[in-house]
Backbone as CSV, one residue per row, in Angstrom:
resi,resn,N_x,N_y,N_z,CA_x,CA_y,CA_z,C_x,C_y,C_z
1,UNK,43.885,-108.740,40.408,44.747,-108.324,41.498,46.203,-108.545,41.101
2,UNK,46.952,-107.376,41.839,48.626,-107.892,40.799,49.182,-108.620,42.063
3,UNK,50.051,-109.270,41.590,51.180,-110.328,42.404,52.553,-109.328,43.259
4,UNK,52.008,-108.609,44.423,53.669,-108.039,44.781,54.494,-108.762,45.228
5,UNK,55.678,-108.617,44.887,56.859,-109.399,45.623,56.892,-109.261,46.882
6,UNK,57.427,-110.649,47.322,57.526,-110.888,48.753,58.229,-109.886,49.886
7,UNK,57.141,-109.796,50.783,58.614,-108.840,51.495,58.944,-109.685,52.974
8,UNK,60.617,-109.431,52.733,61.027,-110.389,53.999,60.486,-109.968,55.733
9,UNK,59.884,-110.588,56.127,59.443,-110.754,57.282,60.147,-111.263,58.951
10,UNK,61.742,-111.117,58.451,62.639,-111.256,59.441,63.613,-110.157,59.208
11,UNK,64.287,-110.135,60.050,65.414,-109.350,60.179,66.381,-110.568,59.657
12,UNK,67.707,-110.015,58.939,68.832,-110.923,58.654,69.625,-110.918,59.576
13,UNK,70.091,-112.672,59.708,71.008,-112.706,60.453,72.540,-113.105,60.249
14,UNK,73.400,-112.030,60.628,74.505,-111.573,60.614,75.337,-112.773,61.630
15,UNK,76.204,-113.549,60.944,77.916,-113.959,61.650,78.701,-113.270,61.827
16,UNK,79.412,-113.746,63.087,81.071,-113.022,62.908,81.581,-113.485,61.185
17,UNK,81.899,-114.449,60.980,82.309,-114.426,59.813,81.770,-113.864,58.157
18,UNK,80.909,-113.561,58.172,79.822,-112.932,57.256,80.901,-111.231,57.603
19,UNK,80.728,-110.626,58.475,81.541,-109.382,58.930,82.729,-109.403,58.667
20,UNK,83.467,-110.303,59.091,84.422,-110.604,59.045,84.875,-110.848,57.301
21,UNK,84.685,-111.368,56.578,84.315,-111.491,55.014,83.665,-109.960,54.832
22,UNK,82.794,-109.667,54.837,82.448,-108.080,54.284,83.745,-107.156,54.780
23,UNK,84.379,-107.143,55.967,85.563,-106.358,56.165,86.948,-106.757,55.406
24,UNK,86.581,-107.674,55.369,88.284,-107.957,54.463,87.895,-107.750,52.722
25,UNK,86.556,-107.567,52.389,86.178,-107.335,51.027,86.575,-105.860,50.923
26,UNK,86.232,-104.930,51.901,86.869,-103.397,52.011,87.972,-102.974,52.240
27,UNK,88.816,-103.961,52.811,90.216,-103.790,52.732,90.992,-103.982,51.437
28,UNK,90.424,-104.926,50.951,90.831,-104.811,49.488,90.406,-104.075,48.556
29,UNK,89.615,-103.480,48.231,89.008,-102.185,47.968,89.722,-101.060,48.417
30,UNK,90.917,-100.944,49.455,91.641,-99.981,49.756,90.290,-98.850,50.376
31,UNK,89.535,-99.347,51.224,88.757,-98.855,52.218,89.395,-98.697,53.567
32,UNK,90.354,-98.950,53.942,90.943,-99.412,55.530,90.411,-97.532,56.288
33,UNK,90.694,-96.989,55.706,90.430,-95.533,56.266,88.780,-95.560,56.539
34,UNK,88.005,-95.947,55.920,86.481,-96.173,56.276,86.358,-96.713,57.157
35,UNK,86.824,-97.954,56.756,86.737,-99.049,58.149,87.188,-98.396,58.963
36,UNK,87.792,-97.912,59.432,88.484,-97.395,60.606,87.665,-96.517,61.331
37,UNK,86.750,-95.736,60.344,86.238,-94.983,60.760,85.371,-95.296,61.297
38,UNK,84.465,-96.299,60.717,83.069,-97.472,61.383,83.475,-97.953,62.113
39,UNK,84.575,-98.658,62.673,85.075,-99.420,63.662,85.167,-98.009,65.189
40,UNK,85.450,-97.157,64.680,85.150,-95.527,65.900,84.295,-95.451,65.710
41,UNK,82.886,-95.410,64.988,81.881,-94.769,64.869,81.108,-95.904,66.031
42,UNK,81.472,-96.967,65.804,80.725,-98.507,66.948,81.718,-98.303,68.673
43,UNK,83.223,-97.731,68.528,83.347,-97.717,69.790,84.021,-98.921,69.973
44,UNK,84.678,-99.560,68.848,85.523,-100.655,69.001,86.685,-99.802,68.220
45,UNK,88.039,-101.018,68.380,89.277,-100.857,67.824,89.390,-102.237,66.404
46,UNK,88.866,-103.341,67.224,89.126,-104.209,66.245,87.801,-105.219,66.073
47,UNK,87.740,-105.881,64.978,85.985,-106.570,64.916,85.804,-107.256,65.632
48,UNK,86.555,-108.386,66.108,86.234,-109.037,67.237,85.501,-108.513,68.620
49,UNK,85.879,-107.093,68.553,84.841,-106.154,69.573,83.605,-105.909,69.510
50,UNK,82.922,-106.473,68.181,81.710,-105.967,68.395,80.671,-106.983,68.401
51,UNK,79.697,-106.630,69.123,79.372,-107.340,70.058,77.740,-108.276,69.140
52,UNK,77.316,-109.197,68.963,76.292,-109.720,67.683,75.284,-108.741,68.074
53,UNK,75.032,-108.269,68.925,73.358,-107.438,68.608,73.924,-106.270,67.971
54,UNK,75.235,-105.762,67.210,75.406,-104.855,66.744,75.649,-105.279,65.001
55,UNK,75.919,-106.289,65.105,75.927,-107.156,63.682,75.069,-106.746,62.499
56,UNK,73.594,-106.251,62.793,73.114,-105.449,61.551,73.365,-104.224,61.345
57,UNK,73.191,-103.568,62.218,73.665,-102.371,62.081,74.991,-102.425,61.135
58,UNK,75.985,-103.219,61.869,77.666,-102.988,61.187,77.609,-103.554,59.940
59,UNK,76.411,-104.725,59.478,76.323,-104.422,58.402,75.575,-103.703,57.292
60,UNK,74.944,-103.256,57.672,74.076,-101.987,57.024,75.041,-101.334,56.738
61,UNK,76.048,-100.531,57.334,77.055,-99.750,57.124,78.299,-100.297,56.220
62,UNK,78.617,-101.185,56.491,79.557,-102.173,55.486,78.761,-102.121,54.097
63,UNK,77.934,-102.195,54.039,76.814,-102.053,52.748,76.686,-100.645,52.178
64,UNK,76.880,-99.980,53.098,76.936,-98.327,52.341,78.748,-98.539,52.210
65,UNK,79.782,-99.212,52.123,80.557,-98.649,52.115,81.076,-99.557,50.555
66,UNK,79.932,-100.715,50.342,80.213,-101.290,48.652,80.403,-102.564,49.061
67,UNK,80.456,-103.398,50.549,80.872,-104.558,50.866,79.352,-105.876,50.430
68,UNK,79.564,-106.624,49.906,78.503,-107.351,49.681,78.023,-108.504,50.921
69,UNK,77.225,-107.782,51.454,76.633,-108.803,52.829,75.576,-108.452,52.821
């Protein structure tokens, strides 16, 4: 029988600061125009707006945009 790798059995959990760190990793990256755009695409202006049950999602998307979270 072969050995498959583990598969995670939770959902990850996302901080404000974890977000907060993945967004300032894209700002330096000269992403601010992305961000901006994800930050409209959620219906906020600034991160502090968004709200933790949206936290994977925003980072799933921070992750398509090259941010490491």
């Amino acid at each position: 029988m072969q050995n498959l790798p583990a598969v995670p059995t939770s959902v990850p959990q996302y901080t404000f600061d974890m977000i907060q760190t993945a967004c300032a990793e894209c700002m330096d990256k000269g992403q601010a125009q992305q961000l901006q755009g994800l930050l409209q695409k959620f219906g906020i202006r600034r991160i502090p707006e968004l709200r933790s049950e949206q936290y994977g999602a925003f980072a799933t998307e921070l992750r398509g945009l090259g941010a490491r979270i």
